[in-house]
ZADO-1210 file (C-alpha; in nm, 4 decimals, padded with zeros to 6 digits):
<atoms>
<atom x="-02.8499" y="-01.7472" z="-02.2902" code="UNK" pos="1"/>
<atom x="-02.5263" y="-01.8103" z="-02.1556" code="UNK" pos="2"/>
<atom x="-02.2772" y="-02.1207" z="-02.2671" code="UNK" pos="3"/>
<atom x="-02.1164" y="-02.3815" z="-02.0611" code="UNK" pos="4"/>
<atom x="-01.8212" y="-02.1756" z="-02.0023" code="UNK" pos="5"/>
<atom x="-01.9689" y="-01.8477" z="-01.9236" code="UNK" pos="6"/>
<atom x="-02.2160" y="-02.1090" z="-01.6205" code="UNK" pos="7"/>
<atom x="-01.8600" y="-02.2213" z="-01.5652" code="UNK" pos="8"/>
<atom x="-01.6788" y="-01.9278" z="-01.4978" code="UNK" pos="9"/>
<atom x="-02.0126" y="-01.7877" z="-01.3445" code="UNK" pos="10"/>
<atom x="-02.1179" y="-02.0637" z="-01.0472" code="UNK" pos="11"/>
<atom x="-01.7151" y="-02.1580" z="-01.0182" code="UNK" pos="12"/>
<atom x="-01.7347" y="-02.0874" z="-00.6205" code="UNK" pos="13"/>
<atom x="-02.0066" y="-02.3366" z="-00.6002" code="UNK" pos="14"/>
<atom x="-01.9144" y="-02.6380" z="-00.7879" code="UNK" pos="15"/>
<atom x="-01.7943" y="-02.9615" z="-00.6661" code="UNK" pos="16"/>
<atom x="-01.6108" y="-03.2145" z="-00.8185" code="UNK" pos="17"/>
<atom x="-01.9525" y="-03.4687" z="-00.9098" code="UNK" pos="18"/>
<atom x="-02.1013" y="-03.1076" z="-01.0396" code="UNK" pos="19"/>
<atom x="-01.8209" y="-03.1035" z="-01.3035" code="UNK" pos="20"/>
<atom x="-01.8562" y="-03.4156" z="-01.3903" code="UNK" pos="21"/>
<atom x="-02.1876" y="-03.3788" z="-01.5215" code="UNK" pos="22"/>
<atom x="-02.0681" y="-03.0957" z="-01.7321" code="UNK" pos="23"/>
<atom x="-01.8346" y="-03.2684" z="-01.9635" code="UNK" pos="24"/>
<atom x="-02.0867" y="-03.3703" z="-02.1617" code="UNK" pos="25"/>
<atom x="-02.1636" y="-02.9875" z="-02.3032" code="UNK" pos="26"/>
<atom x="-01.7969" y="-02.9367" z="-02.3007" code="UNK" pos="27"/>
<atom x="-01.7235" y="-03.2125" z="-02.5305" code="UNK" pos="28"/>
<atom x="-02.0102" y="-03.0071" z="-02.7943" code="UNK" pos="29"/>
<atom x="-01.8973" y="-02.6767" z="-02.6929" code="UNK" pos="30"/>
<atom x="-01.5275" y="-02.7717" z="-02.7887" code="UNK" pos="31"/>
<atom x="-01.6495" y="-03.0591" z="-03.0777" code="UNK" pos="32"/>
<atom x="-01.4606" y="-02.8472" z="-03.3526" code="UNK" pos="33"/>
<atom x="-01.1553" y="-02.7955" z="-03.1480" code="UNK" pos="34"/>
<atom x="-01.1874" y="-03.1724" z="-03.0768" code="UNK" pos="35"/>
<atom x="-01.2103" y="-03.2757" z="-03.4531" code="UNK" pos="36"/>
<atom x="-00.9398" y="-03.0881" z="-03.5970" code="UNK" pos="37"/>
<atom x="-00.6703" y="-03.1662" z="-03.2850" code="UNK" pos="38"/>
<atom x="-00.7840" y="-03.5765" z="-03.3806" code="UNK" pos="39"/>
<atom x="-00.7278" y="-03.5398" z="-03.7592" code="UNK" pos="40"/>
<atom x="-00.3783" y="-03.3386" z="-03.5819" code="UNK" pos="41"/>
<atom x="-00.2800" y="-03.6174" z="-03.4228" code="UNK" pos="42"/>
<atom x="-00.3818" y="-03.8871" z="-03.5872" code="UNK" pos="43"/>
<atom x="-00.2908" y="-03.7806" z="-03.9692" code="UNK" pos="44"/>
<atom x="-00.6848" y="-03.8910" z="-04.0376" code="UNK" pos="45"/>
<atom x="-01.0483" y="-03.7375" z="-04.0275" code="UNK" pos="46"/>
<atom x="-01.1992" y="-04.0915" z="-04.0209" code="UNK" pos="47"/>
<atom x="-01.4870" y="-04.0953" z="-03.7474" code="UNK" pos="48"/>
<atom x="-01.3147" y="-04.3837" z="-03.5482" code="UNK" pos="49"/>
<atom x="-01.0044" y="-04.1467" z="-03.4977" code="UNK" pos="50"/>
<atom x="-01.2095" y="-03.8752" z="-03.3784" code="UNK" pos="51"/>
<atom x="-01.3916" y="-04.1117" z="-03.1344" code="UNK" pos="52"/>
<atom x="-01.0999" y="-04.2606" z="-03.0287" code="UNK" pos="53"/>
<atom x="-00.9511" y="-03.8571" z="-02.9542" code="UNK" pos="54"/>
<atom x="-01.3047" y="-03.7509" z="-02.7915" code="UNK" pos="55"/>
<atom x="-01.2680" y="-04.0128" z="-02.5274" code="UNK" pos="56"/>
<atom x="-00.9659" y="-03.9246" z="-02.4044" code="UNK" pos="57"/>
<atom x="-01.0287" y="-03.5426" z="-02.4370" code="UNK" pos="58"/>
<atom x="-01.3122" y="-03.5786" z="-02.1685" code="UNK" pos="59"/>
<atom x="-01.0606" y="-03.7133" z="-01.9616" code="UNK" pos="60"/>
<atom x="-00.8279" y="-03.4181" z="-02.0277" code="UNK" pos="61"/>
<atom x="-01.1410" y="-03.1575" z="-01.9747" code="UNK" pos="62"/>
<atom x="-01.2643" y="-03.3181" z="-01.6607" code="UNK" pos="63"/>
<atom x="-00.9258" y="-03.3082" z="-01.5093" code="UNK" pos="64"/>
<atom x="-00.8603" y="-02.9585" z="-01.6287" code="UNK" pos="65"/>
<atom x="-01.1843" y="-02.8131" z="-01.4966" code="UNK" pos="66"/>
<atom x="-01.1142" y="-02.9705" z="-01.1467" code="UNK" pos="67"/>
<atom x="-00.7686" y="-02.8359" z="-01.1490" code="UNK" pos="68"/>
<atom x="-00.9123" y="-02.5193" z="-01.2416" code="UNK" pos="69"/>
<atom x="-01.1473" y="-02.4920" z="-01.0428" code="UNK" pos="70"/>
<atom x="-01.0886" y="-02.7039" z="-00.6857" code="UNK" pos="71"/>
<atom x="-00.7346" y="-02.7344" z="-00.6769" code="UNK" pos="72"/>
<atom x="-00.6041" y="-02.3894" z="-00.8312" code="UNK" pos="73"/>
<atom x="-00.8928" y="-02.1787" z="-00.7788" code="UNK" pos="74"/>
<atom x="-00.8224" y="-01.9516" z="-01.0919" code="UNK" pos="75"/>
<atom x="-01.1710" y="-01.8243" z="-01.0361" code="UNK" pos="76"/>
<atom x="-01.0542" y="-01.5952" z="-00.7657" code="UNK" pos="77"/>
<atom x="-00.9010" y="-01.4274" z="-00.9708" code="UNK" pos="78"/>
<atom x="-01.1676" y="-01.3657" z="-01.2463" code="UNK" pos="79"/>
<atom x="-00.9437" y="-01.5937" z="-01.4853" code="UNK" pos="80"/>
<atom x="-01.1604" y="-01.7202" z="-01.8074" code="UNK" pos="81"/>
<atom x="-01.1493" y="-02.1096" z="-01.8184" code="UNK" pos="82"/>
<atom x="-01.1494" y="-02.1056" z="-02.1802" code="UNK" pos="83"/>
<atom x="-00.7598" y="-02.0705" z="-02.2689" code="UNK" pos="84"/>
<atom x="-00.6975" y="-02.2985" z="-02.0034" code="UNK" pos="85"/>
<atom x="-00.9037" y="-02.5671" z="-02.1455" code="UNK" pos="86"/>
<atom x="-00.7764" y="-02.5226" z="-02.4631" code="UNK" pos="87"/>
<atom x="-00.4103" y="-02.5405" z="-02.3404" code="UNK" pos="88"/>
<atom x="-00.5097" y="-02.8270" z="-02.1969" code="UNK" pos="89"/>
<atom x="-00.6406" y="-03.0349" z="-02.5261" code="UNK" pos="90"/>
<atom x="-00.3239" y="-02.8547" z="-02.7291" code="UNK" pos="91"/>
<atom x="-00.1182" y="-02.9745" z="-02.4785" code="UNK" pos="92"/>
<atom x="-00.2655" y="-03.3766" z="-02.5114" code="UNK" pos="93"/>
<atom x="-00.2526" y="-03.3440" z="-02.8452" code="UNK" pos="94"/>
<atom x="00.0972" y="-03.3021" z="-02.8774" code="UNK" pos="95"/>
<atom x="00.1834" y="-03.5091" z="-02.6432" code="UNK" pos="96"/>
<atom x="-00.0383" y="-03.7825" z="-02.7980" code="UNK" pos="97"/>
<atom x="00.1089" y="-03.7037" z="-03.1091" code="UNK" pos="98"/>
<atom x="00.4784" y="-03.7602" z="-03.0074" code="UNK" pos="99"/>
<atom x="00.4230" y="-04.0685" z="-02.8333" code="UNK" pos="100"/>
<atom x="00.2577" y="-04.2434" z="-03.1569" code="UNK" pos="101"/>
<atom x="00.5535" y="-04.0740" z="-03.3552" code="UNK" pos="102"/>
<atom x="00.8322" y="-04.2535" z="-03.1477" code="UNK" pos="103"/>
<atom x="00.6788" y="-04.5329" z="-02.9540" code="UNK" pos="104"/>
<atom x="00.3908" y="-04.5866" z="-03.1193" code="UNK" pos="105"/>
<atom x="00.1093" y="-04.4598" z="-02.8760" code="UNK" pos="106"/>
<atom x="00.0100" y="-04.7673" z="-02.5989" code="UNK" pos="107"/>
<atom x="-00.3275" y="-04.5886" z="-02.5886" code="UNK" pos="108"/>
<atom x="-00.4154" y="-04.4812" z="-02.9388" code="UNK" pos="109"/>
<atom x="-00.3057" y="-04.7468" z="-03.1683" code="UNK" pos="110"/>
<atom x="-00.4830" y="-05.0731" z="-02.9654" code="UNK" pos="111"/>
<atom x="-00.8159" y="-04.8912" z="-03.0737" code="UNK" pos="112"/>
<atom x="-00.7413" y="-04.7885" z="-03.4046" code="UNK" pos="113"/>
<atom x="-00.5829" y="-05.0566" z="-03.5914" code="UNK" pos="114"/>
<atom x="-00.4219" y="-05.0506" z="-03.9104" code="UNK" pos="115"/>
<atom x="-00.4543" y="-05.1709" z="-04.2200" code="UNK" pos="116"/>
<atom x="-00.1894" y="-05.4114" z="-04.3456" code="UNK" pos="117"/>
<atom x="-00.2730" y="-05.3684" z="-04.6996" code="UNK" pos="118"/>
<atom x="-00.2087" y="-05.0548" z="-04.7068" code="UNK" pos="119"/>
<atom x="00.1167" y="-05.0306" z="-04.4523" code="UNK" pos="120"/>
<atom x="00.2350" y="-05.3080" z="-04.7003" code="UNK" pos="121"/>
<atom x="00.2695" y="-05.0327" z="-04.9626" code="UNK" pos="122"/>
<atom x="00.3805" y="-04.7454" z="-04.7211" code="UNK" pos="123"/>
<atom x="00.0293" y="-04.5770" z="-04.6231" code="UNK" pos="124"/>
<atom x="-00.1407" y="-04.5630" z="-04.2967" code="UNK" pos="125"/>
<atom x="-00.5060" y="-04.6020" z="-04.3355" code="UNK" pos="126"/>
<atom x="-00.6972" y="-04.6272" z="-03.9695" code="UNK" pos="127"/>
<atom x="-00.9855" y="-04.9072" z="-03.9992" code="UNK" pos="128"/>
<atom x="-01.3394" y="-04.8539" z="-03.9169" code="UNK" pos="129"/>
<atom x="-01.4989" y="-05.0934" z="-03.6865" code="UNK" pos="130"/>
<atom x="-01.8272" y="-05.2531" z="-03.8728" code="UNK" pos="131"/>
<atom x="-01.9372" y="-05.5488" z="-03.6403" code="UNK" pos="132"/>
<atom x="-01.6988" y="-05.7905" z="-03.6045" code="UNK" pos="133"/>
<atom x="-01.5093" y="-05.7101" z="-03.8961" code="UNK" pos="134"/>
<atom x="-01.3358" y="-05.4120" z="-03.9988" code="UNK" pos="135"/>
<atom x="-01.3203" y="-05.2060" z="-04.3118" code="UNK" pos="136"/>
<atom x="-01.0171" y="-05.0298" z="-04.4929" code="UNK" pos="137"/>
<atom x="-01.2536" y="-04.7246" z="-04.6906" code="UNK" pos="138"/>
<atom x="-00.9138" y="-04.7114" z="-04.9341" code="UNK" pos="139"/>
<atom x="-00.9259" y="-05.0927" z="-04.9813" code="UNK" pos="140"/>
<atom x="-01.2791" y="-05.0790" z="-05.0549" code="UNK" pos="141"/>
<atom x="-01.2535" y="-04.7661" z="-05.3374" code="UNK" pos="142"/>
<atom x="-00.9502" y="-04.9385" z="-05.5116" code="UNK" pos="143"/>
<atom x="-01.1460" y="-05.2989" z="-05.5169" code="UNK" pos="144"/>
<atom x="-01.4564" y="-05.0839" z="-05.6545" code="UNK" pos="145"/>
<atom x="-01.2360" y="-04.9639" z="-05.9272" code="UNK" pos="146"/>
<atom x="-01.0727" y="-05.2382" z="-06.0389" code="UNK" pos="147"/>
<atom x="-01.3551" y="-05.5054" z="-06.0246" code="UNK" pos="148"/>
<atom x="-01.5273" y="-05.2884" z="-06.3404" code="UNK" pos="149"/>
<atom x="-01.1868" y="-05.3508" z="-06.5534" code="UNK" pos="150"/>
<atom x="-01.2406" y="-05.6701" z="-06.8018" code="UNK" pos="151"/>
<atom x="-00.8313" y="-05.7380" z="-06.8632" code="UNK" pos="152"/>
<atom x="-00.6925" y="-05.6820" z="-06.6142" code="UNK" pos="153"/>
<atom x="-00.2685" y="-05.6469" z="-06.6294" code="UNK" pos="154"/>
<atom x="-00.1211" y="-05.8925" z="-06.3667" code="UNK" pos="155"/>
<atom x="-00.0314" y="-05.5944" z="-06.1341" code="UNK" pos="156"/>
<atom x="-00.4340" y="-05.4844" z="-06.1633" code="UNK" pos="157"/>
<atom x="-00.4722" y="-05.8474" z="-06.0655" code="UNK" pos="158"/>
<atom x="-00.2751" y="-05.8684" z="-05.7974" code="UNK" pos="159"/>
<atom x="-00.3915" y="-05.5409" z="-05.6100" code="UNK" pos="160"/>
<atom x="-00.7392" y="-05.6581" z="-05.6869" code="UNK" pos="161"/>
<atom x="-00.7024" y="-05.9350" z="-05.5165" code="UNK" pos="162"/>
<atom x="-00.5220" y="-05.7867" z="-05.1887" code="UNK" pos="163"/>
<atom x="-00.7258" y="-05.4958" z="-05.1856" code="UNK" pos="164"/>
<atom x="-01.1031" y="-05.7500" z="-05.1941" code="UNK" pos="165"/>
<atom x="-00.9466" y="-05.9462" z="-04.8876" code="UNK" pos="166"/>
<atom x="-00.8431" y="-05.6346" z="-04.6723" code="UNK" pos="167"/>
<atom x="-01.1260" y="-05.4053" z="-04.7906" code="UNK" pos="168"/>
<atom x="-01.3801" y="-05.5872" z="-04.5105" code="UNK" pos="169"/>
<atom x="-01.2009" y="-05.8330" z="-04.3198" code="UNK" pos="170"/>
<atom x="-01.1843" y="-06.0157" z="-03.9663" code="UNK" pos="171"/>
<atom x="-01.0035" y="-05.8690" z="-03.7040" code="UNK" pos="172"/>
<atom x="-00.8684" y="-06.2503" z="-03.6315" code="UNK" pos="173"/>
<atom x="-00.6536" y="-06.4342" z="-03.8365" code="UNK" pos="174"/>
<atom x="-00.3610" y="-06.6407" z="-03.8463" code="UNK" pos="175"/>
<atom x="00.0457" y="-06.5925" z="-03.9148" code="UNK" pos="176"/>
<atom x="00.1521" y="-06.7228" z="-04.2151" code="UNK" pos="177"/>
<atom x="00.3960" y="-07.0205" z="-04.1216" code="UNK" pos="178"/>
<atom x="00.6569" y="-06.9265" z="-04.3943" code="UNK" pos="179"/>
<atom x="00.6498" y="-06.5562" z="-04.3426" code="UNK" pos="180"/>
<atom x="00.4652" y="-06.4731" z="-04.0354" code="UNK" pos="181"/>
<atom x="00.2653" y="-06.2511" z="-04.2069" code="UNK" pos="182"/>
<atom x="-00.0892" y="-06.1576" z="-04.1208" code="UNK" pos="183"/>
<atom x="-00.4210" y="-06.3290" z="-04.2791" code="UNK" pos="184"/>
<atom x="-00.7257" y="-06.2399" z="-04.2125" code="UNK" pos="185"/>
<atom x="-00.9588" y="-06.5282" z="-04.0828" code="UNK" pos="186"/>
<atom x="-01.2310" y="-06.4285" z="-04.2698" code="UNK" pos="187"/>
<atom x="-01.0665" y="-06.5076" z="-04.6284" code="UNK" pos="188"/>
<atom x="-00.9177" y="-06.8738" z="-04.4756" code="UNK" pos="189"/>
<atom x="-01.2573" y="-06.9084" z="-04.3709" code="UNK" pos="190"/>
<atom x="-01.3985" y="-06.8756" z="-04.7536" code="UNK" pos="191"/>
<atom x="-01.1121" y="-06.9610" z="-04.8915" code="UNK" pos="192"/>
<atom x="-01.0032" y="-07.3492" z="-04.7243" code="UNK" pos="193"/>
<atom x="-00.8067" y="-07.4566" z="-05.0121" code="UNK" pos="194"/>
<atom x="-00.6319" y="-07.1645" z="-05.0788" code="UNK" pos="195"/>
<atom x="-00.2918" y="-07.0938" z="-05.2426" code="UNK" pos="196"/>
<atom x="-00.0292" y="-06.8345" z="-05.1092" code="UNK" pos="197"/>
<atom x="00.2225" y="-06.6651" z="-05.3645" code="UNK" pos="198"/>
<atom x="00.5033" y="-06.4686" z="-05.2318" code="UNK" pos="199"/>
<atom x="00.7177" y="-06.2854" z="-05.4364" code="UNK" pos="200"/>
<atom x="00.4807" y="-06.3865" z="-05.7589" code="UNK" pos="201"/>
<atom x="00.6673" y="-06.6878" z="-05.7879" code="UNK" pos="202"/>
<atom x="00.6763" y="-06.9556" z="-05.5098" code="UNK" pos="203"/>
<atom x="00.3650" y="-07.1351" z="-05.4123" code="UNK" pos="204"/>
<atom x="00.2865" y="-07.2589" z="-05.0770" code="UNK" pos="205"/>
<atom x="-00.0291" y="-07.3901" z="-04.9397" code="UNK" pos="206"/>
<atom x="-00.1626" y="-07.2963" z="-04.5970" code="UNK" pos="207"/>
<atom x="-00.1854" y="-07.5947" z="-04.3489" code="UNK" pos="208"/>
<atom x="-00.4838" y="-07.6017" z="-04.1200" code="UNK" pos="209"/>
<atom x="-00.3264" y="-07.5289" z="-03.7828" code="UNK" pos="210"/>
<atom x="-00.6830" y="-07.3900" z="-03.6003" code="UNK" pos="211"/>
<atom x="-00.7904" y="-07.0555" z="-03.5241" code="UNK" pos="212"/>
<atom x="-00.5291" y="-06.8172" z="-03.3366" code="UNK" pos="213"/>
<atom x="-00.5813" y="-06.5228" z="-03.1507" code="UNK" pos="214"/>
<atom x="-00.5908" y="-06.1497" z="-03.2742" code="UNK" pos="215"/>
<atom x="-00.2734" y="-06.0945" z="-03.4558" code="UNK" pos="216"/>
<atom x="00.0075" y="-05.8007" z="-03.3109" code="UNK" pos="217"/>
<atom x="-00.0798" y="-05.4726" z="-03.5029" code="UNK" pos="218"/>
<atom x="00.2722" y="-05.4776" z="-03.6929" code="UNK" pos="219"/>
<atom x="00.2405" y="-05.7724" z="-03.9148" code="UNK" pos="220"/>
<atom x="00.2177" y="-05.7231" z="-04.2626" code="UNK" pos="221"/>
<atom x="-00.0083" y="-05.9254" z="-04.5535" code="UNK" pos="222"/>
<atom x="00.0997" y="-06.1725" z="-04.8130" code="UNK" pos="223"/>
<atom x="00.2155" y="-06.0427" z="-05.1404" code="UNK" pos="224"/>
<atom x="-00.0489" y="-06.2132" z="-05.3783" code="UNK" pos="225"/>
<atom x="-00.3234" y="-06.3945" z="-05.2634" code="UNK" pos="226"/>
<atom x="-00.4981" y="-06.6976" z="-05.5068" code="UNK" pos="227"/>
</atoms>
């Protein structure tokens, strides 16, 4: 039984441009490893919202590669395999991809797979998966596991305990900070109306009421302590 690309390189004389588009669907399986390891490439992650995130834009790059391939070029004429071509093609994204997140911080790629500011606090970039409305940090969530079995805890076991329960499953709305501009997320003011901010383990400052704000930039950072 043949694959899509040997149909591909077999029917190429006959297919139109709606024809292809029905095939992207196999190509995305046929190429699903290729896929995977160019999105962990990219993207510095294997989480399954960075290889989503990848996929959807590689059956852009497919679908345009097969119709260049196929209607505009015509390689087929000349008994040319689609198969490096294709391949060139996602390589190609990838890199490209790549490079724009590395210097201006990727318009496409970042708006979909935010960041966690507990973690970028500290120097790591952990991607967030999407559950609901909320969205959970998997690092967040192993480090809070950990630490929530510890009886006495030392104030720095405190302290990351603390940041890493709010940002483990949190809103994707929240609020600046009006001393520090920082991110919080809704869902802890929410819980947490009376709360006290700490920054710098030393100065306390309590959060005024100012109403619900829109989705904060991706950039902003968390509060030091949270209590």
């Amino acid at each position: 039984m043949n694959n899509i690309i040997q149909n591909i390189n077999k029917n190429a004389a006959n297919l139109t441009e709606d024809n292809i588009k029905l095939l992207i669907p196999e190509l995305n399986e046929y190429f699903d490893n290729k896929i995977y390891s160019l999105a962990k490439f990219t993207y510095g992650t294997d989480q399954k919202i960075a290889f989503s995130a990848f996929q959807e834009q590689a059956s852009e790059v497919l679908k345009n590669g097969v119709i260049t391939f196929i209607i505009n070029k015509k390689h087929w004429k000349s008994n040319r395999d689609i198969e490096p071509y294709l391949l060139t093609c996602l390589n190609n994204f990838s890199n490209i991809e790549k490079n724009d997140l590395s210097c201006t911080q990727s318009k496409h790629s970042l708006h979909s797979i935010p960041l966690c500011p507990a973690c970028k606090n500290v120097g790591k970039k952990e991607f967030l998966d999407y559950e609901g409305k909320f969205l959970r940090c998997n690092v967040c969530t192993k480090e809070f596991e950990n630490l929530k079995n510890i009886e006495n805890k030392t104030s720095n076991q405190e302290y990351e305990y603390r940041i890493r329960k709010v940002f483990s499953l949190h809103s994707r709305k929240g609020r600046r900070c009006p001393y520090c501009s920082r991110f919080i997320p809704e869902s802890f003011l929410l819980s947490n109306a009376n709360a006290t901010f700490v920054y710098n383990g030393s100065i306390g400052l309590s959060f005024p009421d100012n109403g619900p704000s829109t989705s904060p930039p991706s950039h902003l950072n968390l509060p030091f302590i949270i209590v």
